[in-house]
Backbone as CSV, one residue per row, in Angstrom:
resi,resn,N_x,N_y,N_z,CA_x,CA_y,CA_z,C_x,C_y,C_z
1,UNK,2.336,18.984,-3.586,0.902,19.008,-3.788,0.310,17.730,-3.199
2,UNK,-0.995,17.980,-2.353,-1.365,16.810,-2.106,-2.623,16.367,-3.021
3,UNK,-2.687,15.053,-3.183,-3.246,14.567,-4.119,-4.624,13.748,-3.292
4,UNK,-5.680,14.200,-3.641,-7.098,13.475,-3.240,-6.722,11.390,-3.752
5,UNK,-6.889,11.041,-2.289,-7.059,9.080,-2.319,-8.043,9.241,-3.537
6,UNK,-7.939,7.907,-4.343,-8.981,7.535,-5.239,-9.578,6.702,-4.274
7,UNK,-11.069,6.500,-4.531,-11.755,5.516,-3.346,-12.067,4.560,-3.860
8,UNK,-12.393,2.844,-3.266,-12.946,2.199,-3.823,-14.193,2.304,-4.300
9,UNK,-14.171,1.686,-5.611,-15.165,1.726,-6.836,-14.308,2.179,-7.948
10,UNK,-13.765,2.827,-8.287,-12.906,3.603,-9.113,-12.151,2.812,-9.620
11,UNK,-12.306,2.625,-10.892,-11.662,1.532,-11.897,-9.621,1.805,-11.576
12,UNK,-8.738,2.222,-11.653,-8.335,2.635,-11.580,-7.212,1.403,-10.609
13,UNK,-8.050,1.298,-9.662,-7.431,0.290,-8.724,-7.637,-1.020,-8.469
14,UNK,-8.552,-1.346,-9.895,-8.871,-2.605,-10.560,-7.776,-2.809,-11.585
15,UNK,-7.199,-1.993,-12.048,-6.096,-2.147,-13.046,-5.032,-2.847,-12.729
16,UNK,-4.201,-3.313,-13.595,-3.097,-4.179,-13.406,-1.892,-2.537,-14.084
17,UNK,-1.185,-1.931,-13.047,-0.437,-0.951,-13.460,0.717,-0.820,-14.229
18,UNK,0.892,-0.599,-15.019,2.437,-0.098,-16.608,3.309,0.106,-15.917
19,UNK,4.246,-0.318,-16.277,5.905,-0.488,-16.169,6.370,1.047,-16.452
20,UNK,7.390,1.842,-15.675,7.459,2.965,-15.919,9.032,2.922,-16.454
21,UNK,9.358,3.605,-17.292,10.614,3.687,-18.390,11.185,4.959,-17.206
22,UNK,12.401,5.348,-17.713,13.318,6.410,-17.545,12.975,7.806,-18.034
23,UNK,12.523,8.793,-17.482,12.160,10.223,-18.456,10.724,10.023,-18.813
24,UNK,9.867,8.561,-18.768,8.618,8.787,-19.186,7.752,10.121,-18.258
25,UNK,7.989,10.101,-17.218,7.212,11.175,-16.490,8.029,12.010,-15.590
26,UNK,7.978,13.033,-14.918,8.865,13.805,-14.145,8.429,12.890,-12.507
27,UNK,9.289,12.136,-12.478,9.130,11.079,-10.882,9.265,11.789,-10.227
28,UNK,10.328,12.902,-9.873,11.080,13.285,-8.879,9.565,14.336,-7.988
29,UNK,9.190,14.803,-9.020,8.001,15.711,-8.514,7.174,14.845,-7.951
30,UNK,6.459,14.085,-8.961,5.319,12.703,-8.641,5.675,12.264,-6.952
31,UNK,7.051,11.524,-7.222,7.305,11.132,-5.820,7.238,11.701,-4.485
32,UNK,7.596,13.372,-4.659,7.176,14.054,-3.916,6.028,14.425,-2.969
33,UNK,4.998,14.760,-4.455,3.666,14.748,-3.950,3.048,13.856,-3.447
34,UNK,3.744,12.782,-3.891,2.890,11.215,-3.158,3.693,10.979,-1.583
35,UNK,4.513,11.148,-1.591,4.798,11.057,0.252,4.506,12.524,0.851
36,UNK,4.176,14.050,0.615,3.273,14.865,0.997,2.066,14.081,1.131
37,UNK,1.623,13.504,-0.041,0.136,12.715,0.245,-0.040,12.004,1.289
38,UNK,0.817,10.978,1.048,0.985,9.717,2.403,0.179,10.262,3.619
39,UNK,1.480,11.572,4.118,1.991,12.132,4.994,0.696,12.561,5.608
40,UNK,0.100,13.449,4.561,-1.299,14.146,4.686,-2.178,13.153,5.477
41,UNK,-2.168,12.008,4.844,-3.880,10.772,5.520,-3.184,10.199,6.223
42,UNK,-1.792,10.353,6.976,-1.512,9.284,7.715,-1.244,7.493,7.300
43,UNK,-0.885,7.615,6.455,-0.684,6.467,5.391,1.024,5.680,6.109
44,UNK,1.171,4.432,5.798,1.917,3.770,5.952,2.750,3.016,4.699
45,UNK,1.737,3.560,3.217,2.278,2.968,2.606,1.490,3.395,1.511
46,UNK,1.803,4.141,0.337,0.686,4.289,-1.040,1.425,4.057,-2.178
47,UNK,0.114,3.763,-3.052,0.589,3.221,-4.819,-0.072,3.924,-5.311
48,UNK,1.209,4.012,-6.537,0.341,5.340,-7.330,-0.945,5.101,-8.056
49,UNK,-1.320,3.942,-8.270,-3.026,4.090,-8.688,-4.146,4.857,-7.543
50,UNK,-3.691,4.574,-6.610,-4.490,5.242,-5.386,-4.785,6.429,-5.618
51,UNK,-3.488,7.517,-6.857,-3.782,8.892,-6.445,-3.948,9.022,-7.999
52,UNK,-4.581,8.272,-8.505,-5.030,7.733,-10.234,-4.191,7.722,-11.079
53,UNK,-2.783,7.097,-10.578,-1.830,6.986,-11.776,-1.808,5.243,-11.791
54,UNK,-1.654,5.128,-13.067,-1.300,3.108,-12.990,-0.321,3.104,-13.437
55,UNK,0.211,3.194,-12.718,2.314,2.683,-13.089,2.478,2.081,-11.937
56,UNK,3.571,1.484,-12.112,4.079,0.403,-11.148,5.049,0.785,-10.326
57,UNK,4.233,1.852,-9.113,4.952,2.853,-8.493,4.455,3.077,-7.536
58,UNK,5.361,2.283,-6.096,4.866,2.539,-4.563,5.469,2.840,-3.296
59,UNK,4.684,3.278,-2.490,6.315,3.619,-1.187,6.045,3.374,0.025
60,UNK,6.687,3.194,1.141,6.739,2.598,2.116,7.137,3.171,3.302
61,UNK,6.522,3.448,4.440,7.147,4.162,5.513,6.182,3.318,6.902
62,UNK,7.396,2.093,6.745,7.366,1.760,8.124,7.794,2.043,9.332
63,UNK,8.454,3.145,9.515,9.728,3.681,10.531,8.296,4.384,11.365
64,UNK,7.687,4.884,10.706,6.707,5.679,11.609,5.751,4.804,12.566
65,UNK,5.745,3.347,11.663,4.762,2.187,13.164,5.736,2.029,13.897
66,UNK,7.151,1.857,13.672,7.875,1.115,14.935,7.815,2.088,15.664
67,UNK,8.278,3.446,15.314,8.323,5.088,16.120,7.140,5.285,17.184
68,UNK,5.617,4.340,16.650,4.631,4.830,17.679,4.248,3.615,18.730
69,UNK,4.792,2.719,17.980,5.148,1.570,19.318,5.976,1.216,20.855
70,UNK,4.847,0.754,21.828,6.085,0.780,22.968,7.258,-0.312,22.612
71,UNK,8.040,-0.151,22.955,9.214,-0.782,22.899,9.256,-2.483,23.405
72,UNK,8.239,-2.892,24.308,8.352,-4.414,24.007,7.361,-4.884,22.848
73,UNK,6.154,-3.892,22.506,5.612,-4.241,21.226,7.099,-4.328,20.096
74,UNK,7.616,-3.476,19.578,8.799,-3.054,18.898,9.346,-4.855,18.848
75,UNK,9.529,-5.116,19.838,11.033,-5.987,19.863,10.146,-7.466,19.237
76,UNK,9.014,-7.599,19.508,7.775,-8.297,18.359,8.603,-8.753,16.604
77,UNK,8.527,-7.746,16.599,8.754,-7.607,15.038,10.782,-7.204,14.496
78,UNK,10.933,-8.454,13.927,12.217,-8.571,13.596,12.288,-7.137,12.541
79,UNK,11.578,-6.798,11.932,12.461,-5.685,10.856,12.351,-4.400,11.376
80,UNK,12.114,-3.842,12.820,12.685,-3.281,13.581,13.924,-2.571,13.009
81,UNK,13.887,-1.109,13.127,13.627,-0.124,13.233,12.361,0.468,11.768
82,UNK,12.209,-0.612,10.975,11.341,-0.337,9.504,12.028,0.220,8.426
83,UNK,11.163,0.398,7.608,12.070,1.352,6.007,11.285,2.719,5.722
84,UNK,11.878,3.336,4.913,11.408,4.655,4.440,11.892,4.245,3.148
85,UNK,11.082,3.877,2.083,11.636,3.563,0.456,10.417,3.548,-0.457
86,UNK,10.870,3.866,-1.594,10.230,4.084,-2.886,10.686,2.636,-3.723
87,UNK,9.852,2.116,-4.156,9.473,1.283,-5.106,9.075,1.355,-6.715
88,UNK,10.092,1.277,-7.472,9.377,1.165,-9.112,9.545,-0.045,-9.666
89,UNK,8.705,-0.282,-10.509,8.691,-1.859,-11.593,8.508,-3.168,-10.153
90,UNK,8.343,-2.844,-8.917,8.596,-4.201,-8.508,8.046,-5.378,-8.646
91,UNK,8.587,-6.650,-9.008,8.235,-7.859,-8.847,8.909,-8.783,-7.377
92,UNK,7.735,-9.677,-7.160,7.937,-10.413,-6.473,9.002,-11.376,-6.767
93,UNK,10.354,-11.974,-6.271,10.717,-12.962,-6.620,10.317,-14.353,-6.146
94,UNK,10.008,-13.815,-4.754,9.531,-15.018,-3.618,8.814,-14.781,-2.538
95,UNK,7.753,-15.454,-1.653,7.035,-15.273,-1.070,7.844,-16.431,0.258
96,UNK,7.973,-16.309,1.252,7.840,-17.340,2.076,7.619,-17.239,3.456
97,UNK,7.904,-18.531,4.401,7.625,-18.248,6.080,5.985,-18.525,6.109
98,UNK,5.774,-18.967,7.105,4.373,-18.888,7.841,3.687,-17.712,7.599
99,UNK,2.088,-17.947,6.624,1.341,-16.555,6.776,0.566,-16.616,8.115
100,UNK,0.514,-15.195,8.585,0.521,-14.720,9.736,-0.730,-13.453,9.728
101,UNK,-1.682,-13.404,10.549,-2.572,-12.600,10.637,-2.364,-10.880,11.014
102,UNK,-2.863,-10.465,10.224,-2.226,-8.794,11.244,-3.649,-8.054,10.983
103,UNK,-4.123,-7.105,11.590,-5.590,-6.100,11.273,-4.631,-4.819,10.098
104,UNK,-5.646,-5.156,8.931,-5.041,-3.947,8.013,-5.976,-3.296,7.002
105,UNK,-5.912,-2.100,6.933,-6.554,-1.132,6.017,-6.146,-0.401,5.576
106,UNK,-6.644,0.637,4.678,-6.408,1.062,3.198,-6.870,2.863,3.085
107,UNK,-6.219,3.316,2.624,-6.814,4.733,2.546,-7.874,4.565,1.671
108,UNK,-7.433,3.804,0.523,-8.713,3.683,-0.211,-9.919,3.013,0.189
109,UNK,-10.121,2.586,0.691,-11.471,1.866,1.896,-11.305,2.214,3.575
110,UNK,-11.615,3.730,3.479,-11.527,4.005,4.554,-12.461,3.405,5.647
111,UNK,-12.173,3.430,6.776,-13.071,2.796,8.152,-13.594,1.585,7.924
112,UNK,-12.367,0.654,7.263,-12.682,-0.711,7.058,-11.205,-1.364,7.624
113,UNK,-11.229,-2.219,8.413,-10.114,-2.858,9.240,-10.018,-4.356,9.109
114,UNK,-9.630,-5.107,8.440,-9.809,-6.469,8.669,-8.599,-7.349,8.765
115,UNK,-8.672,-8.617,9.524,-7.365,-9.198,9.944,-7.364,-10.012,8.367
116,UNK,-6.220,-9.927,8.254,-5.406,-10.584,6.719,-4.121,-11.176,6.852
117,UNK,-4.247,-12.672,6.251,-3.069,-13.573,6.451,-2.007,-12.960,4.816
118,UNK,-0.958,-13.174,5.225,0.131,-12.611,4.438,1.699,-13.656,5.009
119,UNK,2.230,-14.031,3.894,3.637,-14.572,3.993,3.951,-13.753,4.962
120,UNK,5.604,-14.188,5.726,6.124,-13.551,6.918,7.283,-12.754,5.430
121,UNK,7.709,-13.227,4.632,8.688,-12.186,4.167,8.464,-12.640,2.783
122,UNK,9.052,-11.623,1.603,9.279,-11.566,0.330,10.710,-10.978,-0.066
123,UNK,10.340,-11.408,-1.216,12.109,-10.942,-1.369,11.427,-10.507,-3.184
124,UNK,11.908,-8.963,-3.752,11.704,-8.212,-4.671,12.713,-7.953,-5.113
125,UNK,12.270,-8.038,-6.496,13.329,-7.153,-7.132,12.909,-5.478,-7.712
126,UNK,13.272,-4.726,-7.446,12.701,-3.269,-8.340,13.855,-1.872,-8.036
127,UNK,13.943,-1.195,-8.670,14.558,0.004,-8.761,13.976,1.239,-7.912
128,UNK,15.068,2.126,-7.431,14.578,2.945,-6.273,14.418,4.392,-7.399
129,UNK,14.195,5.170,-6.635,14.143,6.853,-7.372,15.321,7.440,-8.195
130,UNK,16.488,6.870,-7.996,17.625,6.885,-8.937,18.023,5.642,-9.979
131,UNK,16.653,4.710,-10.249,16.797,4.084,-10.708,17.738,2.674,-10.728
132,UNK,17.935,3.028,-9.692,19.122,2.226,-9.347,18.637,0.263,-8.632
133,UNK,19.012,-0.551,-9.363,18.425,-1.898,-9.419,18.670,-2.485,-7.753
134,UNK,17.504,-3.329,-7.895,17.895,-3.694,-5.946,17.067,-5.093,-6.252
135,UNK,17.729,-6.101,-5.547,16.777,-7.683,-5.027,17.176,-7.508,-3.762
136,UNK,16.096,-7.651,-2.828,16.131,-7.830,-1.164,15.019,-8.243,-0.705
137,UNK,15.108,-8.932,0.279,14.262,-10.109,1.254,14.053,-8.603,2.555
138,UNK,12.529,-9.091,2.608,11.789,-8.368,3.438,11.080,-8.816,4.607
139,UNK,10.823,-8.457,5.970,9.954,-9.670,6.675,8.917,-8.418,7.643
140,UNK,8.286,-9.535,8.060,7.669,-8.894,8.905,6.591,-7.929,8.681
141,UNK,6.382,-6.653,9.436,5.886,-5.574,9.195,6.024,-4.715,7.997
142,UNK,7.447,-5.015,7.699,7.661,-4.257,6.300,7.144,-4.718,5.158
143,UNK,7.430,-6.680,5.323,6.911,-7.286,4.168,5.522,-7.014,4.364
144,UNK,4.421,-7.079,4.720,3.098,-6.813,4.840,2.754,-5.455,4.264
145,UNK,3.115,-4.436,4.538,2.993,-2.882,4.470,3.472,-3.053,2.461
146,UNK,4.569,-3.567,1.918,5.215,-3.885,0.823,4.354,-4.688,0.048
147,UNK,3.833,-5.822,0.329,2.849,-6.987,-0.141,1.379,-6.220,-0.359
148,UNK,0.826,-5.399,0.693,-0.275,-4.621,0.565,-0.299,-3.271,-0.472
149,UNK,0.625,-2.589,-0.583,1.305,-1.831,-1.851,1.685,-2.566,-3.154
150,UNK,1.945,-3.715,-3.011,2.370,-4.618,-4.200,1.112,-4.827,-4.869
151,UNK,0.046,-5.327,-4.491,-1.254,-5.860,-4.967,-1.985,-4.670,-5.294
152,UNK,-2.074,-3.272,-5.297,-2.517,-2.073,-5.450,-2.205,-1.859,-7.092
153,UNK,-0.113,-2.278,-7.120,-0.043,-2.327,-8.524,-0.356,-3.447,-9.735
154,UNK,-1.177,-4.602,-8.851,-1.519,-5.394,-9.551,-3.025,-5.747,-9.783
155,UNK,-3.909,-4.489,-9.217,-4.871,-4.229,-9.411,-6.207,-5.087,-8.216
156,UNK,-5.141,-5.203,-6.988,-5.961,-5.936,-5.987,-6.250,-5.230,-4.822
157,UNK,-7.061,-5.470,-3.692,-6.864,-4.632,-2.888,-7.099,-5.682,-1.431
158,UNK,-6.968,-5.320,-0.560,-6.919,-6.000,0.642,-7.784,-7.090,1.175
159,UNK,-8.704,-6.415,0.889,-10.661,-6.822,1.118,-10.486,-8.418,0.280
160,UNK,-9.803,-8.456,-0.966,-9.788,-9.076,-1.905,-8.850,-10.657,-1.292
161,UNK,-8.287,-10.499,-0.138,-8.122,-11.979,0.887,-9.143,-12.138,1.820
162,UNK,-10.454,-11.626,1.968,-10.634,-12.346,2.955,-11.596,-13.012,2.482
163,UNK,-12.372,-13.596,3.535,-13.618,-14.457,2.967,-14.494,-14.223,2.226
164,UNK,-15.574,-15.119,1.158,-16.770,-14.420,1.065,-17.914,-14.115,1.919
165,UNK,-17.863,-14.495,3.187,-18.583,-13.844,3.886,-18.325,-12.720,4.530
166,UNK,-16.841,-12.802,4.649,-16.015,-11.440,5.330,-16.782,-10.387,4.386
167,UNK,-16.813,-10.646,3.140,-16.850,-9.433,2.428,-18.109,-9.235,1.933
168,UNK,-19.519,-10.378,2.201,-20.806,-9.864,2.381,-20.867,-9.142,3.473
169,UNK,-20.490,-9.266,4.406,-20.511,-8.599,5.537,-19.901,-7.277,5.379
170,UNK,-19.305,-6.694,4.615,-18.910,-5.851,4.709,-19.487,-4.834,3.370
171,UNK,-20.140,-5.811,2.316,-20.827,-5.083,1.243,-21.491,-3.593,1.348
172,UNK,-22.145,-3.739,2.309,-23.161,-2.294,2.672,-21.901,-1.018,3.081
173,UNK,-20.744,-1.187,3.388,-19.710,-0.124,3.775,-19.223,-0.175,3.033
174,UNK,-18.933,-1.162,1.805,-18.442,-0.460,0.524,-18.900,0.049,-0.474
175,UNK,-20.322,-0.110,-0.279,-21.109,0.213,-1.374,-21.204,1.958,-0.921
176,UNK,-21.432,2.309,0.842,-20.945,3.345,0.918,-20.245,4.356,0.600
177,UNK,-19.083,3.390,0.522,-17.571,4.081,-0.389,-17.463,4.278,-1.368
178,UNK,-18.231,3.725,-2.259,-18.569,3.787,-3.955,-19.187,5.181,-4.055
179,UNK,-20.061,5.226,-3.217,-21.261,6.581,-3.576,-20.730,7.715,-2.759
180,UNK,-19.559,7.706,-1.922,-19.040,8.805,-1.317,-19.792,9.284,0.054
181,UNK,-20.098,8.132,0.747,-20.755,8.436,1.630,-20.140,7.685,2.902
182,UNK,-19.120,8.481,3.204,-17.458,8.075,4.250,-17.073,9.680,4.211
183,UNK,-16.701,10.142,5.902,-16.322,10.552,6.032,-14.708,10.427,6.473
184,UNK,-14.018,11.151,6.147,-12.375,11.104,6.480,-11.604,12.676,6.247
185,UNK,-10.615,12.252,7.463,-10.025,13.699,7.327,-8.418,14.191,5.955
186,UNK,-9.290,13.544,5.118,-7.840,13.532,4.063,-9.051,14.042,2.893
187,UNK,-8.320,14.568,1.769,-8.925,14.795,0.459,-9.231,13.056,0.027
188,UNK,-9.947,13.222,-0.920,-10.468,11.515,-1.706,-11.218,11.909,-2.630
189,UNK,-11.401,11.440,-3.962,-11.407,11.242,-5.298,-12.582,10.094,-5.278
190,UNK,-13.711,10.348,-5.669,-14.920,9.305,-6.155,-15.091,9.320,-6.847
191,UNK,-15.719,7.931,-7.289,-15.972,8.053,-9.060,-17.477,8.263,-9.457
């Protein structure tokens, strides 16, 4: 099932998202529908508050930027070939490396693009779809795509690094987005 983006304005993704237990919800389905979702808007990366759940539950499919890159772009970016992974409970353990500028946006603030500095890698700890415990160091493209999903479950969103003028400047297109007045070719959820 695909699930309508929640858009900005929508409390939802102001939240700081719940720790998800074992058996509390049927994941296996959830998880499903949320990479159908992804899949659907062309997404690189969604948290489940996006599709109005607040649990601390996100996923990642970088394989598809390196896939549409030419090949000396590709060789750019050390975490080359990317990941395809699901994320639960994650915490940050560490942030480090030179932050580094990249242009990035959000299903949930659609037709908004802005360059955002971000650590070069992190290193997490969190459990995959079998529950199964993982700490690993991330860099690059992945860490960014991961870091931008991370702050979703901590109730932040992208917009939320840049300047305050970046983001007067950009007031009138979100206030857009609040009132549902953005077009996009994916389902989306207003409040």
């Amino acid at each position: 099932m695909i699930f309508p983006i929640v858009a900005y304005g929508h409390p939802v993704l102001r939240k700081v998202a719940d720790p998800i237990q074992p058996g509390m919800l049927s994941l296996d389905s959830l998880i499903a529908d949320m990479w159908e979702t992804l899949y659907a808007s062309n997404g690189v990366g969604l948290a489940a508050p996006q599709v109005n759940r607040s649990i601390r539950l996100f996923m990642v499919d970088t394989m598809q930027m390196f896939e549409s890159m030419e090949q000396g772009e590709r060789e750019k970016y050390a975490d080359a070939p990317g990941i395809k992974a699901v994320f639960i409970n994650a915490r940050i353990v560490s942030l480090s490396g030179t932050p580094w500028a990249y242009n990035e946006g959000c299903l949930s603030i659609p037709k908004i693009r802005e360059d955002v500095l971000r650590p070069e890698t992190v290193e997490l700890e969190y459990q995959d779809e079998q529950w199964q415990p993982h700490r690993k160091t991330f860099s690059g493209l992945t860490a960014r795509v991961i870091l931008h999903e991370y702050d979703h479950i901590e109730g932040k969103l992208f917009i939320d690094h840049l300047t305050g003028l970046k983001k007067k400047l950009l007031k009138g297109k979100l206030t857009d987005i609040t009132k549902g007045q953005v077009r996009v070719d994916y389902k989306m959820h207003f409040s």
